[in-house]
N, C-alpha and C positions, 0 to 999 in steps of 0.2 A: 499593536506592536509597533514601537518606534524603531525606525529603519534609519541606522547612523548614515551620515554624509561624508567619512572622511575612512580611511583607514585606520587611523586612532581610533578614531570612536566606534568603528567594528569591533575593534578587539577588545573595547570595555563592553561597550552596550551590548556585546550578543554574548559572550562570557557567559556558560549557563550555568558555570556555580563559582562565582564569586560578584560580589554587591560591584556595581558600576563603577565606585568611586574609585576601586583599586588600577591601578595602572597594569598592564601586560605582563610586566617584570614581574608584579608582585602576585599577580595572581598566579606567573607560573612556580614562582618559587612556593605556593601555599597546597599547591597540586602535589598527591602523590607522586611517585618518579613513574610510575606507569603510565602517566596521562599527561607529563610535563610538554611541553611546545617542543616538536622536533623541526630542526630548521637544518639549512646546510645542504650542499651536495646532495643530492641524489635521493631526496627527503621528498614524498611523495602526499604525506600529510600533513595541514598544515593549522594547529591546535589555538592557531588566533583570528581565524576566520569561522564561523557560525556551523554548524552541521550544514550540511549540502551544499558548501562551495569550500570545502575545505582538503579537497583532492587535487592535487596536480599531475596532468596526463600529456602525453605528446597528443599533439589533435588530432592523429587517426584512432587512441586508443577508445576514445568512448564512442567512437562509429561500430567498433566492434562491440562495444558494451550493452548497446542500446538495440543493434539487431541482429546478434547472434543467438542470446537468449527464448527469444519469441519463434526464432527459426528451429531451435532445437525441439520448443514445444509443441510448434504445429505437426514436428516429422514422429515424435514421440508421444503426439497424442493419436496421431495417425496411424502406427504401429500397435497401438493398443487397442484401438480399435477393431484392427483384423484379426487380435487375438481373443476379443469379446466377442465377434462375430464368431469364432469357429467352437468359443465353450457354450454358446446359448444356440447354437444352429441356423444364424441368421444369415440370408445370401446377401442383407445390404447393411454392410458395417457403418456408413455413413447415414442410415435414418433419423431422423430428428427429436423422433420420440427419445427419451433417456431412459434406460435401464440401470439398476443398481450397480450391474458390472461396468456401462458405461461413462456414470456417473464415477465411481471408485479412478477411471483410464484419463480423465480430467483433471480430477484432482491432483492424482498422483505424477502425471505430464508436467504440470503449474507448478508443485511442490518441487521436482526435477531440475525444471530452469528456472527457478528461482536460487538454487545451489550452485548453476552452470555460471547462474549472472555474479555471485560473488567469489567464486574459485576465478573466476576471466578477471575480474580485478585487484583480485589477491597475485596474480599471474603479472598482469602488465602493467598495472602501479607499483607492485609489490608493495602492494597499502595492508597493515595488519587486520585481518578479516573484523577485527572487533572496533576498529576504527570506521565500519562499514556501517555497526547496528548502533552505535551511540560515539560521541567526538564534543570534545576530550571528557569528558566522563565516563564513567564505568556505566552497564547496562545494570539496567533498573530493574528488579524482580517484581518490586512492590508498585512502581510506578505501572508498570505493565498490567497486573492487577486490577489497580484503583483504574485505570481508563478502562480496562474490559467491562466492569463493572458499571461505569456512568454510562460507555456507549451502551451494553445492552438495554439500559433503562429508554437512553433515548432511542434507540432504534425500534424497540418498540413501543412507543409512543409514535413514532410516527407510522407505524402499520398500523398499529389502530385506527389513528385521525385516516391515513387512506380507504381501512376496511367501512369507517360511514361515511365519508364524502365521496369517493368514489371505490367502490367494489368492485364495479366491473374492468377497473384497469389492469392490475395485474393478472387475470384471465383464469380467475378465481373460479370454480363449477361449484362443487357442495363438499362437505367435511365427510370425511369416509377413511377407513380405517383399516388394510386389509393387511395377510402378511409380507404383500410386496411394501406396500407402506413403512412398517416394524423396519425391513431388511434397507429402506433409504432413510431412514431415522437413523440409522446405524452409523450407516457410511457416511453420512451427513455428520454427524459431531465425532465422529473418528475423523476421516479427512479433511473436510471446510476448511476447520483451522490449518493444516497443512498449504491448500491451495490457496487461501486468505495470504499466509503468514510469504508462500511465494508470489506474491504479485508484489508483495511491498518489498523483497528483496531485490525483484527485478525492478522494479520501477522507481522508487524514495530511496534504497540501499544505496544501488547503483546506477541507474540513469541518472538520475537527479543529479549529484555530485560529479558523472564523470562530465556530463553536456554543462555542468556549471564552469567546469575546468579551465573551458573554452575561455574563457573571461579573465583574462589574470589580473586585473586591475579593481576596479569598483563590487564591492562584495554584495552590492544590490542588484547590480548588473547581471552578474554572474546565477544568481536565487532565482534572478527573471528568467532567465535563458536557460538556467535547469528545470525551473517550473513548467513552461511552457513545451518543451521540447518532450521529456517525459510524461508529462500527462497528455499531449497529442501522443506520443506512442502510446499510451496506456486504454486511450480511445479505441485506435485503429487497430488493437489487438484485440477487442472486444467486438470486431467485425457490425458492427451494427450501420446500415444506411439510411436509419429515421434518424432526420436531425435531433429533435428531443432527447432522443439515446445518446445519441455522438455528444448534444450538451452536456448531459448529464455525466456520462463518464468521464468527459475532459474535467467537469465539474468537481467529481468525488478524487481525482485524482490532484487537481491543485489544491481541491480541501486536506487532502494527507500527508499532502508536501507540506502545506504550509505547519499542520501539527507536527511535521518531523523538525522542522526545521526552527520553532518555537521550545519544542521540547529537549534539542540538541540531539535524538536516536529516533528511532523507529516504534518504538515500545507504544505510542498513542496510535500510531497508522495502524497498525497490527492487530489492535485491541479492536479499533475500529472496524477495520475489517472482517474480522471474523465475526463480531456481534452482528454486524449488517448481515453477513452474508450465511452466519449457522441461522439465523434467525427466521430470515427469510425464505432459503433453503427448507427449511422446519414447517413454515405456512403453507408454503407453495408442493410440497409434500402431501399434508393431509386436506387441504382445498381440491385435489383433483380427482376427489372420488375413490380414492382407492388405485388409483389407476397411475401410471409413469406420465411424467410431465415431459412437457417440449420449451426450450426455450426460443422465442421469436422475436430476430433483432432486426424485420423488416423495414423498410416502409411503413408508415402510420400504425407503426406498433407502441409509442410511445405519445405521450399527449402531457398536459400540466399538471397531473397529479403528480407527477414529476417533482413540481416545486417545493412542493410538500417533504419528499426528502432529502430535496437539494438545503432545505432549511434545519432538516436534520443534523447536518455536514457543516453548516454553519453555526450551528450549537455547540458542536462536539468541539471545531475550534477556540471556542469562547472559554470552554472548559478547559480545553489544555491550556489556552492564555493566562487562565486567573488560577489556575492551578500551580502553575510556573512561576507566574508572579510571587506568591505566596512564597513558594518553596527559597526562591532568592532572596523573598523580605527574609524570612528569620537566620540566612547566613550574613 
């Protein structure tokens, strides 16, 4: 992806539907009137700068954007917790083992502020919510699709390649099948995609754009500064204290920025995410014997098989790039 040096050349070269050569003007006059460049007063989107640096905010607004969301899910996955606790009859709500009802109090938390995080910027940009999931393009049905479809392929290819090179990393026991099993197979592709689809709301929707805001000058600048700031959030919300973790998150979170931001919406990070993570969900389900899993983001919980799906994450962008490409050759 070539990264323009000027602001002219922002508003051609990242233009994600109309061919380079057109100039600004002309491409917003070839825009439907719903998606045309809104400029002026009090205009909080700005449809000549690239997806994810195309929001303008006063600089306290995305302080609130970036950790008000995460704050409502820890208080609201907390609250579900002691309400699973009191339907299963367990005196410690906070055990680490995962039950189907705790697992459902997750998802459902993540899916929550992931809606917190774009009502807050619907609220204090007064940015139109659909300027949040794609800019200036309309959202992509099919686009959303075709990536669910290529990630799931890769995502599992690369469980695979980890299930023979290394096995023992993901803390895999034996394939077992019981009816607690069925009952997280359930809530696994009923929810996932819910808790998938709210992290990219909280984090690519809106971190990304509002922390790029900060920037109002160079639109590379701005990518950088959204990039970085939202995916260290998106780390530190994942609580984990093994660096390999900590990499790897920061990692999968710059890798779905950069596809949002190649693709002009969210529609690849989303695709992405949910393949990785029903999929995975899915394995990690029937590998534990029949039995509830725990997930453990300790210290030396993580190692370099790691790399393996960090290169996952760097496929999927390749896909969205030549996919994009393509899509811009034939207009």
């Amino acid at each position: 992806m070539h990264a323009p040096g000027s602001d002219d050349a922002a508003e051609t070269t990242w233009h994600p539907t109309q061919p380079p050569t057109q100039t600004p003007a002309q491409q917003a006059a070839a825009q439907p009137e719903h998606v045309r460049p809104r400029r002026g007063p009090g205009v909080s989107v700005d449809d000549t700068r690239p997806f994810g640096a195309h929001l303008r905010m006063s600089w306290w607004k995305p302080l609130v954007v970036i950790l008000v969301p995460p704050l409502v899910m820890v208080v609201l996955q907390f609250l579900l917790y002691q309400l699973v606790a009191v339907l299963e009859g367990s005196d410690d709500p906070l055990a680490p083992t995962f039950t189907p009802l705790k697992l459902l109090a997750v998802n459902v938390s993540i899916g929550t502020s992931g809606l917190v995080a774009v009502l807050l910027v619907v609220w204090l940009a007064r940015a139109p919510w659909r300027s949040l999931m794609s800019n200036p393009r309309a959202l992509d049905r099919r686009r959303l699709g075709g990536y669910l479809l290529g990630a799931a392929v890769l995502v599992a290819a690369g469980i695979g390649v980890v299930a023979l090179v290394a096995p023992e990393a993901p803390g895999w026991t034996s394939f077992g099948v019981t009816g607690t099993t069925v009952v997280f197979l359930l809530i696994v592709l009923v929810s996932t995609p819910v808790q998938s689809a709210g992290e990219e709301l909280m984090f690519r929707a809106t971190a990304l754009p509002a922390a790029a805001s900060w920037v109002r000058g160079s639109t590379r600048a701005a990518l950088v500064v959204g990039l970085v700031v939202s995916s260290l959030a998106f780390a530190a919300v994942h609580g984990s204290t093994d660096p390999w973790l900590f990499g790897y998150y920061t990692f999968i979170a710059v890798s779905t920025g950069l596809m949002a931001v190649v693709s002009g919406g969210i529609e690849a990070p989303v695709a992405f995410h949910v393949a990785n993570n029903v999929l995975f969900s899915v394995v990690n389900t029937v590998m534990t014997g029949g039995d509830g899993f725990t997930i453990d983001r300790a210290n030396d919980t993580g190692d370099a098989s790691l790399l393996i799906l960090a290169a996952v994450n760097v496929a999927m962008i390749v896909l969205v790039w030549l996919r994009e490409r393509r899509v811009r050759a034939v207009r």
